[in-house]
PyMOL Python script that loads the backbone (N, CA, C, O; Angstrom):
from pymol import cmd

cmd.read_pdbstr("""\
ATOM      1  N   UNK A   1      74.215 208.722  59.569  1.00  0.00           N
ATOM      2  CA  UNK A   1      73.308 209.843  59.403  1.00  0.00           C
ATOM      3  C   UNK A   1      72.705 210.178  60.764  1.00  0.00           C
ATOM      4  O   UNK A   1      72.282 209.254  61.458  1.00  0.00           O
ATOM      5  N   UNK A   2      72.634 211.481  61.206  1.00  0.00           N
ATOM      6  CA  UNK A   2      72.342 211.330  62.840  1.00  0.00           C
ATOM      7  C   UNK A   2      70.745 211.681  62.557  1.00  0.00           C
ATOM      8  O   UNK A   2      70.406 212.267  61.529  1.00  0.00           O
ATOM      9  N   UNK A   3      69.881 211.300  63.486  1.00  0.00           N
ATOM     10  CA  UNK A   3      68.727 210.919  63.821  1.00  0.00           C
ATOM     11  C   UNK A   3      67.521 211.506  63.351  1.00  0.00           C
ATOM     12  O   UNK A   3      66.561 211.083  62.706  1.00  0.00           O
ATOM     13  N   UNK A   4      67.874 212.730  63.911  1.00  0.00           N
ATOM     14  CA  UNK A   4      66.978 213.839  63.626  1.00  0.00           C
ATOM     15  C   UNK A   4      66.986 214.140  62.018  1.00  0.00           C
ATOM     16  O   UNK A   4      65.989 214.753  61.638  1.00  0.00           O
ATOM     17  N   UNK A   5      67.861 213.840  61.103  1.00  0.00           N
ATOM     18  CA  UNK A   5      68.047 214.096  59.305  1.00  0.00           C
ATOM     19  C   UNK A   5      67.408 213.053  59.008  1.00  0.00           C
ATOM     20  O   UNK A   5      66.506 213.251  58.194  1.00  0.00           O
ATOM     21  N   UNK A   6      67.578 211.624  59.491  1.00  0.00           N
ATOM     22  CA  UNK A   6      66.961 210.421  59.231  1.00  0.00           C
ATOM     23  C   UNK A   6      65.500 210.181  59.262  1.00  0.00           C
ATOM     24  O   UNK A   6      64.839 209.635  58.378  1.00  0.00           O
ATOM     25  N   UNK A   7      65.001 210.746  60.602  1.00  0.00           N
ATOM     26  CA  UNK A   7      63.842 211.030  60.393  1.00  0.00           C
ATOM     27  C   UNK A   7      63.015 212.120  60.097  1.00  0.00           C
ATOM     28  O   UNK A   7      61.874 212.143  60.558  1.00  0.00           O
ATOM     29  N   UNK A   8      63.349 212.840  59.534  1.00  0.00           N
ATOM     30  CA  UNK A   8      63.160 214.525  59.068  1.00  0.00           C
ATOM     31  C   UNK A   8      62.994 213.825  57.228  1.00  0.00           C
ATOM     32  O   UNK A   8      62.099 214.299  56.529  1.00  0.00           O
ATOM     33  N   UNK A   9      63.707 212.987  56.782  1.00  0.00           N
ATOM     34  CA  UNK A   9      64.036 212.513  55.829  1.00  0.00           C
ATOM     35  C   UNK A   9      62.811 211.574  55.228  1.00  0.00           C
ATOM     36  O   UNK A   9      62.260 211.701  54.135  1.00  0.00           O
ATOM     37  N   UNK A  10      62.515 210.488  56.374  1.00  0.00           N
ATOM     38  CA  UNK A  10      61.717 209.431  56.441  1.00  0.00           C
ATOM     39  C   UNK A  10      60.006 210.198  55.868  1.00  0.00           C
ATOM     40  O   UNK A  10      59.315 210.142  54.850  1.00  0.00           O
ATOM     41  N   UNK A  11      59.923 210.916  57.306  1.00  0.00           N
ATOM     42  CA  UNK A  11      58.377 211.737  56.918  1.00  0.00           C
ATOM     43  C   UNK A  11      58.609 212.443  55.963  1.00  0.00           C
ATOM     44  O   UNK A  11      57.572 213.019  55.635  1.00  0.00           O
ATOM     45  N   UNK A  12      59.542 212.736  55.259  1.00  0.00           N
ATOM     46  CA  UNK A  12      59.104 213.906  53.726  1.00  0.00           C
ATOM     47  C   UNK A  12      58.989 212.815  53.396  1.00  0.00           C
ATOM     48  O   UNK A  12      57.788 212.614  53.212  1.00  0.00           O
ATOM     49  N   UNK A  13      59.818 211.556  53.116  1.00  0.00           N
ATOM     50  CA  UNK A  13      59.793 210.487  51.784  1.00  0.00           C
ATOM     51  C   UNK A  13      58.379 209.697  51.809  1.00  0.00           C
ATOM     52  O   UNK A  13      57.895 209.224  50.781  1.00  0.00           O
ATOM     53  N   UNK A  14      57.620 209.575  53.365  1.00  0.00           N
ATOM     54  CA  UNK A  14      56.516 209.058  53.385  1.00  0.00           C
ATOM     55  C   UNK A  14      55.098 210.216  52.654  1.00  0.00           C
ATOM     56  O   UNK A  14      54.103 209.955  51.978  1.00  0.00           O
ATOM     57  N   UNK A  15      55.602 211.375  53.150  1.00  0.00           N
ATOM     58  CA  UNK A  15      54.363 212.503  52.777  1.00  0.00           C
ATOM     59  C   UNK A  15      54.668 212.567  50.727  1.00  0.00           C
ATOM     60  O   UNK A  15      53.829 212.943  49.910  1.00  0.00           O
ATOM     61  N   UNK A  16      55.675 212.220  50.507  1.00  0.00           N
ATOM     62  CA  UNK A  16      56.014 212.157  49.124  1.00  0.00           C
ATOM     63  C   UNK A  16      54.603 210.991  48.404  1.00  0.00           C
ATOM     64  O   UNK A  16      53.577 210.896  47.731  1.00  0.00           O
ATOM     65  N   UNK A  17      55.438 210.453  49.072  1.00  0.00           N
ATOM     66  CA  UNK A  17      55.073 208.922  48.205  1.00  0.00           C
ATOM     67  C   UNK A  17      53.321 209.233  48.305  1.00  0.00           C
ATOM     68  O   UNK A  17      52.680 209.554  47.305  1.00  0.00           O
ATOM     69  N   UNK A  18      52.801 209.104  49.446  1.00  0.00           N
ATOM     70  CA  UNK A  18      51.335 208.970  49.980  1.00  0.00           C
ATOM     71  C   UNK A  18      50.772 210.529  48.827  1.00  0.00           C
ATOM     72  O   UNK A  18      49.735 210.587  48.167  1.00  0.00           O
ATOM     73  N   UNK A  19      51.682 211.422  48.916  1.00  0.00           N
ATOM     74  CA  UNK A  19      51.065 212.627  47.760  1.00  0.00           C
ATOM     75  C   UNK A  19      51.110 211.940  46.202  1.00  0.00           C
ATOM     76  O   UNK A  19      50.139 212.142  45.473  1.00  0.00           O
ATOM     77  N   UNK A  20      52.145 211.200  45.747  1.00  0.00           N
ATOM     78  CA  UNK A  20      52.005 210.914  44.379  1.00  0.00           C
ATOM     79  C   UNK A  20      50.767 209.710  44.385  1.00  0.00           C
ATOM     80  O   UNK A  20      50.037 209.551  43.407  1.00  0.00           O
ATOM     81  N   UNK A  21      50.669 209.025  45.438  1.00  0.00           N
ATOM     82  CA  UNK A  21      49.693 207.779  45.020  1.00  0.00           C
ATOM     83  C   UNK A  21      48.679 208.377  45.556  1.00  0.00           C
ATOM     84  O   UNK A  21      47.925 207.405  45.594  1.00  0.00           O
ATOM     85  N   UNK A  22      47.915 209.455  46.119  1.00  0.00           N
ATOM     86  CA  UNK A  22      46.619 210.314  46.472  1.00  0.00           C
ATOM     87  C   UNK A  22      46.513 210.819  44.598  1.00  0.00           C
ATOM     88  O   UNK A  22      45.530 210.430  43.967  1.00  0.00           O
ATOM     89  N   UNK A  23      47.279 211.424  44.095  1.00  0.00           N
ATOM     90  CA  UNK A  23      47.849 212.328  43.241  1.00  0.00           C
ATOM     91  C   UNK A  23      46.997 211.381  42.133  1.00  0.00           C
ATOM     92  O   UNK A  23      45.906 211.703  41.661  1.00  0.00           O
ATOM     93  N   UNK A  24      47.632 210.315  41.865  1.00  0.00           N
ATOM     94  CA  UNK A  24      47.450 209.260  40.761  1.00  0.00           C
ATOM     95  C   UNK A  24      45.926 208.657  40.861  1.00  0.00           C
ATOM     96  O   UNK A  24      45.162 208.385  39.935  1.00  0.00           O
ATOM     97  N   UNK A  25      45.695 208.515  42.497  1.00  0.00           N
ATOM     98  CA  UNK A  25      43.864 208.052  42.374  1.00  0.00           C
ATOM     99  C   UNK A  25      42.986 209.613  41.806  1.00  0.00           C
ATOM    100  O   UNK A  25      41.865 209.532  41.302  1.00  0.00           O
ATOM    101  N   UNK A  26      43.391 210.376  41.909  1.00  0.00           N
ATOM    102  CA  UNK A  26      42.441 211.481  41.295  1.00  0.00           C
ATOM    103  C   UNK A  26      42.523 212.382  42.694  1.00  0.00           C
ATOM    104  O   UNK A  26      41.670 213.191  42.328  1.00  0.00           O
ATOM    105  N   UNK A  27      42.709 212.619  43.349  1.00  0.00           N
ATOM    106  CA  UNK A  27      42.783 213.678  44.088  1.00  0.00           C
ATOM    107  C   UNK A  27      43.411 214.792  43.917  1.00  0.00           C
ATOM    108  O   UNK A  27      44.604 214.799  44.219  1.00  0.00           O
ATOM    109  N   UNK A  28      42.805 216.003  43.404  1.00  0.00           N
ATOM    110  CA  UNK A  28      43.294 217.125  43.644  1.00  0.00           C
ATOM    111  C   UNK A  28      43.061 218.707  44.974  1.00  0.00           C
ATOM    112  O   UNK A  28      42.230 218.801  45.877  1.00  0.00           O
ATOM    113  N   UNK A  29      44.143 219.693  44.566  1.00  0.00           N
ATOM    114  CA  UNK A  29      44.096 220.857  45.116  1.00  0.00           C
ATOM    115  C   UNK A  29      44.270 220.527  47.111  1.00  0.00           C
ATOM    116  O   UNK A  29      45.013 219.732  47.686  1.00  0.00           O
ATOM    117  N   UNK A  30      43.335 221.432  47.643  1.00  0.00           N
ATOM    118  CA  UNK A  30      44.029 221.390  49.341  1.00  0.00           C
ATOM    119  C   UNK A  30      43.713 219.573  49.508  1.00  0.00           C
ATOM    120  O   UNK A  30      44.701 218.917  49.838  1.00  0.00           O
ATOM    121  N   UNK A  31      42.532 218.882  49.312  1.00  0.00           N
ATOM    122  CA  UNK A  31      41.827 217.576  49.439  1.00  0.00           C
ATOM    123  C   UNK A  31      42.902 216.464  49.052  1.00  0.00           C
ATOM    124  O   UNK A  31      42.648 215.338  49.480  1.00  0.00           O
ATOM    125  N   UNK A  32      44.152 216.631  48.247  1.00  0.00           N
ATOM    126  CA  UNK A  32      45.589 216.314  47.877  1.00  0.00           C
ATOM    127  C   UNK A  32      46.177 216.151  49.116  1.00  0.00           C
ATOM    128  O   UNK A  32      46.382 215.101  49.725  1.00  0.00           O
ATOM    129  N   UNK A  33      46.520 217.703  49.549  1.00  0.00           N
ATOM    130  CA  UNK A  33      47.569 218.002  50.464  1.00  0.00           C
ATOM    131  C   UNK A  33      46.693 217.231  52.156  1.00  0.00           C
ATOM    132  O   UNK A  33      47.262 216.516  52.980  1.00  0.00           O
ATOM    133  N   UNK A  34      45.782 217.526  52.182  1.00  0.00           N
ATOM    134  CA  UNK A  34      44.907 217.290  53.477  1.00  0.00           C
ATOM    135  C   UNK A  34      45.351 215.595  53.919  1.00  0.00           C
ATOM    136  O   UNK A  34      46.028 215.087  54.814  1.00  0.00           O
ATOM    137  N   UNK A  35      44.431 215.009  52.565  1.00  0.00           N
ATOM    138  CA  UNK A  35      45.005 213.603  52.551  1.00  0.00           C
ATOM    139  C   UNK A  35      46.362 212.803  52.827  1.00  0.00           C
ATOM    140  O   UNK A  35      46.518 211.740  53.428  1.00  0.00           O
ATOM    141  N   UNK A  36      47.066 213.430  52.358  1.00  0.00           N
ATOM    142  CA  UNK A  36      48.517 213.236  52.232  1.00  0.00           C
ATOM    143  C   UNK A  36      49.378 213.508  53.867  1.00  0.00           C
ATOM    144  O   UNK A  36      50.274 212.846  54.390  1.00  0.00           O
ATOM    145  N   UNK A  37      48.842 214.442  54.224  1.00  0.00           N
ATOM    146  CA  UNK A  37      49.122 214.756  55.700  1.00  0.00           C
ATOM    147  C   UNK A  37      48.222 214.032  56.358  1.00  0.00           C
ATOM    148  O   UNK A  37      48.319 213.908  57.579  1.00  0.00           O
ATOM    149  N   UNK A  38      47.675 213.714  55.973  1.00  0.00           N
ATOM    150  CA  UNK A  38      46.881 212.660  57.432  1.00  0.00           C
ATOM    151  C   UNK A  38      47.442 211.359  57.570  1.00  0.00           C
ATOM    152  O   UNK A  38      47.771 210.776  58.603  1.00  0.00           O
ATOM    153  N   UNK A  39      47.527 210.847  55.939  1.00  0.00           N
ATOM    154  CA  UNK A  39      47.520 209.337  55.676  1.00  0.00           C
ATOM    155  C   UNK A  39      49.242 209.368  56.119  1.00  0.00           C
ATOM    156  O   UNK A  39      49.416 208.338  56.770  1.00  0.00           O
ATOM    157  N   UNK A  40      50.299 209.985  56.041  1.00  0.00           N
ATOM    158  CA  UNK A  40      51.583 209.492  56.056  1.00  0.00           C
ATOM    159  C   UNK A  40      51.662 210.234  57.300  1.00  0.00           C
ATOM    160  O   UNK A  40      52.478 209.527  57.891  1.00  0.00           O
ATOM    161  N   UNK A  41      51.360 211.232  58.157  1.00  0.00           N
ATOM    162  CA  UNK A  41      51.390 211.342  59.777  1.00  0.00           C
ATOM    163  C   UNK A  41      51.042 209.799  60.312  1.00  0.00           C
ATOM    164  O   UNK A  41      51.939 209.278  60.974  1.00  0.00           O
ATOM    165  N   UNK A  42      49.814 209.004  60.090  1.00  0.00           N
ATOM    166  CA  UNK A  42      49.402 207.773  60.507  1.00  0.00           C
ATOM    167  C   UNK A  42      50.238 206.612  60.181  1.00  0.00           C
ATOM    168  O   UNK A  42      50.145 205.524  60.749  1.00  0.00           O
ATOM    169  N   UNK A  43      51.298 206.978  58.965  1.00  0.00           N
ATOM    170  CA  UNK A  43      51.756 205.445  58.591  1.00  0.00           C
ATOM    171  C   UNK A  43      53.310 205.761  59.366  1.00  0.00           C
ATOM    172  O   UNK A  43      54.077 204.850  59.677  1.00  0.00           O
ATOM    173  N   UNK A  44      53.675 207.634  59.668  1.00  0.00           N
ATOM    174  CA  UNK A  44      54.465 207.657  60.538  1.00  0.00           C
ATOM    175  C   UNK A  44      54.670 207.109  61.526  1.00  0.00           C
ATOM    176  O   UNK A  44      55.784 206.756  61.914  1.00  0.00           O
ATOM    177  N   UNK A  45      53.524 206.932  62.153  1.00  0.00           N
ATOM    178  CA  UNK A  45      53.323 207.001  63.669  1.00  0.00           C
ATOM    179  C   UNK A  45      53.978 205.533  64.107  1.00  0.00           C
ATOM    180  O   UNK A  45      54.636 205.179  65.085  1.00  0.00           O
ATOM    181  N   UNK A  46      53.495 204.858  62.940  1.00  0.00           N
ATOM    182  CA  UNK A  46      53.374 203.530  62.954  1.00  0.00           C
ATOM    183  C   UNK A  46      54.507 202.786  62.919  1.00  0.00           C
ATOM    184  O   UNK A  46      54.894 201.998  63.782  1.00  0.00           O
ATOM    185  N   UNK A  47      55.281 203.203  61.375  1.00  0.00           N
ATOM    186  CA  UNK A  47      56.499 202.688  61.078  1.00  0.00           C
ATOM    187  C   UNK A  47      57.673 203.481  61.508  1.00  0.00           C
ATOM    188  O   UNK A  47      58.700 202.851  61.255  1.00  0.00           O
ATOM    189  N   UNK A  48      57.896 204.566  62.034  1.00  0.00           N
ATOM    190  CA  UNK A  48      59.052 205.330  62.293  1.00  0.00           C
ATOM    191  C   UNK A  48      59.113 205.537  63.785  1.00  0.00           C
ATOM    192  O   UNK A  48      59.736 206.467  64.298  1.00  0.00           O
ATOM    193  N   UNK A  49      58.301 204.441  64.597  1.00  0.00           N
ATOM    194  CA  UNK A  49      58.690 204.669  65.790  1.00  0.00           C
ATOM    195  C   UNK A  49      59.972 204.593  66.604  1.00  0.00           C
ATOM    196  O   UNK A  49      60.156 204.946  67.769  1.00  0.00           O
ATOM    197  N   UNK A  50      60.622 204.180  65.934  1.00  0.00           N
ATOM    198  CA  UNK A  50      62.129 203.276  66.492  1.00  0.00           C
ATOM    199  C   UNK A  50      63.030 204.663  65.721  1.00  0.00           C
ATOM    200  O   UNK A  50      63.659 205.469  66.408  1.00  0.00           O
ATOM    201  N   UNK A  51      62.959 204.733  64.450  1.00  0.00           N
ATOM    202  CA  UNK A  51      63.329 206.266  64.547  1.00  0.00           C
ATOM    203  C   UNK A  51      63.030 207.602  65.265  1.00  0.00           C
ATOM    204  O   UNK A  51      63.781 208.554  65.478  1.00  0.00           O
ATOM    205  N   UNK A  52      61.534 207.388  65.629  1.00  0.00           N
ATOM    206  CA  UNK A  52      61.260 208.520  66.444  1.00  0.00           C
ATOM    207  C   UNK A  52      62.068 208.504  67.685  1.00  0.00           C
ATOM    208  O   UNK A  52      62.464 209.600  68.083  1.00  0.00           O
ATOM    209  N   UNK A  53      62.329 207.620  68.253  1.00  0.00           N
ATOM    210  CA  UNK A  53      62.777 207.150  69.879  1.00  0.00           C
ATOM    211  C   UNK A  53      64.167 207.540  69.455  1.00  0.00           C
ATOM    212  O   UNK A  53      64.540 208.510  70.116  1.00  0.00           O
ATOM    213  N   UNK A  54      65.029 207.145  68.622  1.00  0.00           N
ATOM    214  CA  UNK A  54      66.284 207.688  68.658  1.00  0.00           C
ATOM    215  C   UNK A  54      66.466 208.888  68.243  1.00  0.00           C
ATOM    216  O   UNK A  54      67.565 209.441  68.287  1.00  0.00           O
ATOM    217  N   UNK A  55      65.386 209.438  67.782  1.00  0.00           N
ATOM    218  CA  UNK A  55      65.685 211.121  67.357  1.00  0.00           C
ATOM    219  C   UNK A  55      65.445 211.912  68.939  1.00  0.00           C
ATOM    220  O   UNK A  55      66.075 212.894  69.331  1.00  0.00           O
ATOM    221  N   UNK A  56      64.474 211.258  69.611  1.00  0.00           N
ATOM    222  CA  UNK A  56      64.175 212.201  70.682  1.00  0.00           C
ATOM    223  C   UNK A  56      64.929 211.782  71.885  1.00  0.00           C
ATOM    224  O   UNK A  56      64.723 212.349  72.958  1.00  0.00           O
ATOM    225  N   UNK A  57      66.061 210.521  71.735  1.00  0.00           N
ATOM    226  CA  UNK A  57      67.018 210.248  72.881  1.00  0.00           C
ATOM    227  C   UNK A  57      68.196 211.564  72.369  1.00  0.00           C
ATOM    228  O   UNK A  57      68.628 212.563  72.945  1.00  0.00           O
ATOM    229  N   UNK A  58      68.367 211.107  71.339  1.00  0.00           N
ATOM    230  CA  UNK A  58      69.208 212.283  70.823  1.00  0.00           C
ATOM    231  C   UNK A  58      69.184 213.853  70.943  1.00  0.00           C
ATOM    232  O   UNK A  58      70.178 214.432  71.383  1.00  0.00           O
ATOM    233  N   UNK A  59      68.130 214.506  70.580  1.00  0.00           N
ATOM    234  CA  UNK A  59      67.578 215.551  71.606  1.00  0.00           C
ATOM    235  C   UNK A  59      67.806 215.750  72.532  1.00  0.00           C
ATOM    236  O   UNK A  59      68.474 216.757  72.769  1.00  0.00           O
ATOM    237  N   UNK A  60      67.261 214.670  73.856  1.00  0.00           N
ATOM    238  CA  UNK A  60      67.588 215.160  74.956  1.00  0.00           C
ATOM    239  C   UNK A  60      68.784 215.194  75.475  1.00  0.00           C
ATOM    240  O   UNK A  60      69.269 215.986  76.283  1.00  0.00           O
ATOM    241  N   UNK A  61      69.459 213.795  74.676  1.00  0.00           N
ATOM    242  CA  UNK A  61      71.292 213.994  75.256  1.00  0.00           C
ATOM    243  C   UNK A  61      71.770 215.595  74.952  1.00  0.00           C
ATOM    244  O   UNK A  61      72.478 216.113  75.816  1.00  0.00           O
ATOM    245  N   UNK A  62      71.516 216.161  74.107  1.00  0.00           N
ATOM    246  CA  UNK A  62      72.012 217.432  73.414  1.00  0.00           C
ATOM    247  C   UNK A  62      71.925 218.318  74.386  1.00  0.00           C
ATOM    248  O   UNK A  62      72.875 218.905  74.902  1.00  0.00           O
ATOM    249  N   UNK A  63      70.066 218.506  74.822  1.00  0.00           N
ATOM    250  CA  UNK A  63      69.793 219.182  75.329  1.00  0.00           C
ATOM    251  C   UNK A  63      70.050 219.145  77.120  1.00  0.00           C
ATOM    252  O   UNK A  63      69.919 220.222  77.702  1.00  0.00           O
ATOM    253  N   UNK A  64      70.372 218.036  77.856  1.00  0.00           N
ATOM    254  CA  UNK A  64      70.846 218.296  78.506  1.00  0.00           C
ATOM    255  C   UNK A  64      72.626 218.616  78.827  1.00  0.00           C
ATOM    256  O   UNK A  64      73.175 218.819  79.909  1.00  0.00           O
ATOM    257  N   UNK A  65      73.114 218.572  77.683  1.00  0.00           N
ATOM    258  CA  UNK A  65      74.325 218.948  77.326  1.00  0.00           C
ATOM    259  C   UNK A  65      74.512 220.596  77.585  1.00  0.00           C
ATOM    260  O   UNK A  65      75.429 221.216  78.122  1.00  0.00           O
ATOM    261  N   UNK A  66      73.448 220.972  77.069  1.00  0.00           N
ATOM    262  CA  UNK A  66      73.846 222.331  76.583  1.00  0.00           C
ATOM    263  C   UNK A  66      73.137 222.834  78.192  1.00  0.00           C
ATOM    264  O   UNK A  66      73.801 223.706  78.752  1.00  0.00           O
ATOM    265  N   UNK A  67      72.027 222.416  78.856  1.00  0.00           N
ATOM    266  CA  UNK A  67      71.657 222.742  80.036  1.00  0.00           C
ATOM    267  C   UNK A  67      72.831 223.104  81.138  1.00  0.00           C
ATOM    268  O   UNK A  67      72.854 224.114  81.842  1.00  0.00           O
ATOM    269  N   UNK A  68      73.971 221.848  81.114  1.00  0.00           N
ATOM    270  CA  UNK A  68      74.952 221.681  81.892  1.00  0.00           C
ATOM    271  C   UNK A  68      76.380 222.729  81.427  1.00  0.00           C
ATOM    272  O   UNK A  68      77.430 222.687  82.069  1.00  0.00           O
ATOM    273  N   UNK A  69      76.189 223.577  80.293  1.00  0.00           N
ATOM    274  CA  UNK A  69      77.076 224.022  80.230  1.00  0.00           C
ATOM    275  C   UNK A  69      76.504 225.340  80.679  1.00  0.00           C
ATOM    276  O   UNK A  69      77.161 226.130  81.358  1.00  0.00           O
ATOM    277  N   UNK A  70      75.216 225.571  80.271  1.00  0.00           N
ATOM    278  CA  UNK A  70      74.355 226.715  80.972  1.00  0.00           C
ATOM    279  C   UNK A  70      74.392 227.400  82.000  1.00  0.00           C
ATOM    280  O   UNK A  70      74.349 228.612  82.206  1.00  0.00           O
ATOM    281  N   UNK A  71      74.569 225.540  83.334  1.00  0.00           N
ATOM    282  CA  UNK A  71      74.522 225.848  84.594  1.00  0.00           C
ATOM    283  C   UNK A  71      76.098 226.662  84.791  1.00  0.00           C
ATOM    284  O   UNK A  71      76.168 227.718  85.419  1.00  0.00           O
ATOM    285  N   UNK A  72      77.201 226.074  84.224  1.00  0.00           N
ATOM    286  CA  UNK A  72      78.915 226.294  84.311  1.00  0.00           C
ATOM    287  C   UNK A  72      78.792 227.463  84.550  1.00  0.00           C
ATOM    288  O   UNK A  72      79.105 227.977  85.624  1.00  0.00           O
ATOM    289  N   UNK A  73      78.048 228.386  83.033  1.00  0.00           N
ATOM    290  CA  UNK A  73      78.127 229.612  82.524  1.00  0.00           C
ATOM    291  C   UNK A  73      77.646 230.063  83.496  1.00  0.00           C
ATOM    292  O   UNK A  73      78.554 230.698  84.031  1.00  0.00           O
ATOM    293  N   UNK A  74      76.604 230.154  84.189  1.00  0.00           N
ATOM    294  CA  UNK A  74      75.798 230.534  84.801  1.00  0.00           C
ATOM    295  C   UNK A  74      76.903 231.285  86.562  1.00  0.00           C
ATOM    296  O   UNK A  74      77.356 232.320  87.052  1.00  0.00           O
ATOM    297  N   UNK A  75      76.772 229.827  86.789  1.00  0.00           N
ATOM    298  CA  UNK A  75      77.835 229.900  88.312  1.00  0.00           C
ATOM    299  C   UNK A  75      79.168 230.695  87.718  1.00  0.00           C
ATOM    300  O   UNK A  75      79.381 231.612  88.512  1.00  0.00           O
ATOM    301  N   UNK A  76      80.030 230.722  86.784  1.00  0.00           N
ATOM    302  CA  UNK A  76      80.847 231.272  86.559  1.00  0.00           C
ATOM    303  C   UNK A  76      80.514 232.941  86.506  1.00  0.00           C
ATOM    304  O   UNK A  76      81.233 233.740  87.106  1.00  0.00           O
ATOM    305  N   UNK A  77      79.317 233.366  85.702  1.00  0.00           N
ATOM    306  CA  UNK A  77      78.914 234.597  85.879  1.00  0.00           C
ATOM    307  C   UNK A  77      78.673 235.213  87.274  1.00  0.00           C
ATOM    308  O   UNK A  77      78.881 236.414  87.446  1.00  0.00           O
ATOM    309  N   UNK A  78      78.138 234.231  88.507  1.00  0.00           N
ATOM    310  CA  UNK A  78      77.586 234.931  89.813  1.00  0.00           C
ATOM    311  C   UNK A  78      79.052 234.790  90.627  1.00  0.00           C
ATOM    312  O   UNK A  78      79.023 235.523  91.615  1.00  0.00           O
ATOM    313  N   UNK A  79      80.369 234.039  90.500  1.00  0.00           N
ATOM    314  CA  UNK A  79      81.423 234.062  91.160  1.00  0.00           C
ATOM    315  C   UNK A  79      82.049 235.003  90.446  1.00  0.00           C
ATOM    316  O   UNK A  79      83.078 235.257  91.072  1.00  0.00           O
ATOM    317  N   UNK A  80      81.966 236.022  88.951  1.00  0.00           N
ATOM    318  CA  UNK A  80      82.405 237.226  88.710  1.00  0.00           C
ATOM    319  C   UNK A  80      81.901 238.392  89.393  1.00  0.00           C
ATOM    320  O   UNK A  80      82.459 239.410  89.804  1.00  0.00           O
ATOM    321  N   UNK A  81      80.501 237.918  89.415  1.00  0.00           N
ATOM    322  CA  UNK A  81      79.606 239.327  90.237  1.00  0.00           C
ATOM    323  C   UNK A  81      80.254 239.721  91.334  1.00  0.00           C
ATOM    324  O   UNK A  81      80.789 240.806  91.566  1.00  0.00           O
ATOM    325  N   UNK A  82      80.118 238.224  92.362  1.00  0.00           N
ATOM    326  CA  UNK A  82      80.626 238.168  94.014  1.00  0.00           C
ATOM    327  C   UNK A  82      82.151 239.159  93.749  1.00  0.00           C
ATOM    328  O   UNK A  82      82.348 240.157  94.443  1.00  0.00           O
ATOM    329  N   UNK A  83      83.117 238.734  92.701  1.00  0.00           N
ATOM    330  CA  UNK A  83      84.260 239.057  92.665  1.00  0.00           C
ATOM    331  C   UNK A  83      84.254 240.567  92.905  1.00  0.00           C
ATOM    332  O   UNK A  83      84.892 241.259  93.699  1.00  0.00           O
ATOM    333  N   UNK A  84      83.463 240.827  92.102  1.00  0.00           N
ATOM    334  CA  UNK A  84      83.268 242.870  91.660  1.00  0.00           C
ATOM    335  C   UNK A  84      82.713 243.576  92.903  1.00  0.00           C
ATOM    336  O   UNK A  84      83.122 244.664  93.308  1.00  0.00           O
ATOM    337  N   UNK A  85      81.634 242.769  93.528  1.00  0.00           N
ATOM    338  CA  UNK A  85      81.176 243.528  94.787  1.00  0.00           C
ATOM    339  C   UNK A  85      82.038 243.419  95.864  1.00  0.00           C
ATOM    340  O   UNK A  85      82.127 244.408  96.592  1.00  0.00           O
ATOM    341  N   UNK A  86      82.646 242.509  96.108  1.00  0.00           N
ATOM    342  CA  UNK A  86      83.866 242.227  96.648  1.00  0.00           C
ATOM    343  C   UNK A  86      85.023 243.830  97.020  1.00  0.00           C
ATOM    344  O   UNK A  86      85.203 244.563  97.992  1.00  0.00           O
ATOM    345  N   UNK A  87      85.550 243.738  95.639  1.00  0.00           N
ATOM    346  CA  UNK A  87      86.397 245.164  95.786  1.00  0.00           C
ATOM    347  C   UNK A  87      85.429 246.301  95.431  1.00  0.00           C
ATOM    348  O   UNK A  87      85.812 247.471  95.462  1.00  0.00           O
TER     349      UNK A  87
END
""", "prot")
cmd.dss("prot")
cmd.show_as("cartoon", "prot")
cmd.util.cbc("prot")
cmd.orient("prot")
């Protein structure tokens, strides 16, 4: 499962859970949702760090992937220009 689904996955299943057991002590309406986003952002932070780190190595491999094809594109576009002013 690549990284970013895994942990995209993790925080809904944590904001889940932390909403049904807010849900079950008596909490309702936004004071539900408020709770629920605080308490499983914090138990994120905590337990999904090792997922977080491979979601955001993953990221950047991508993203400097796509940077480097950027640059290709890039130089390939200004050695067409040179070409045209050329003749």
């Amino acid at each position: 499962m690549p990284p970013v689904l895994a942990y995209s996955l993790s925080r809904l299943g944590l904001f889940l859970a932390a909403l049904l057991l807010l849900y079950l002590a008596g909490a309702r309406g936004l004071l539900l949702l408020a709770l629920a986003l605080l308490i499983s952002g914090i138990i994120s932070f905590v337990v999904l760090s090792r997922q977080r780190d491979a979601m955001s190595s993953s990221l950047s491999t991508r993203l400097r992937g796509m940077r480097s094809r950027a640059g290709e594109f890039g130089s390939r576009l200004d050695e067409g220009a040179k070409s045209e002013d050329e003749d």
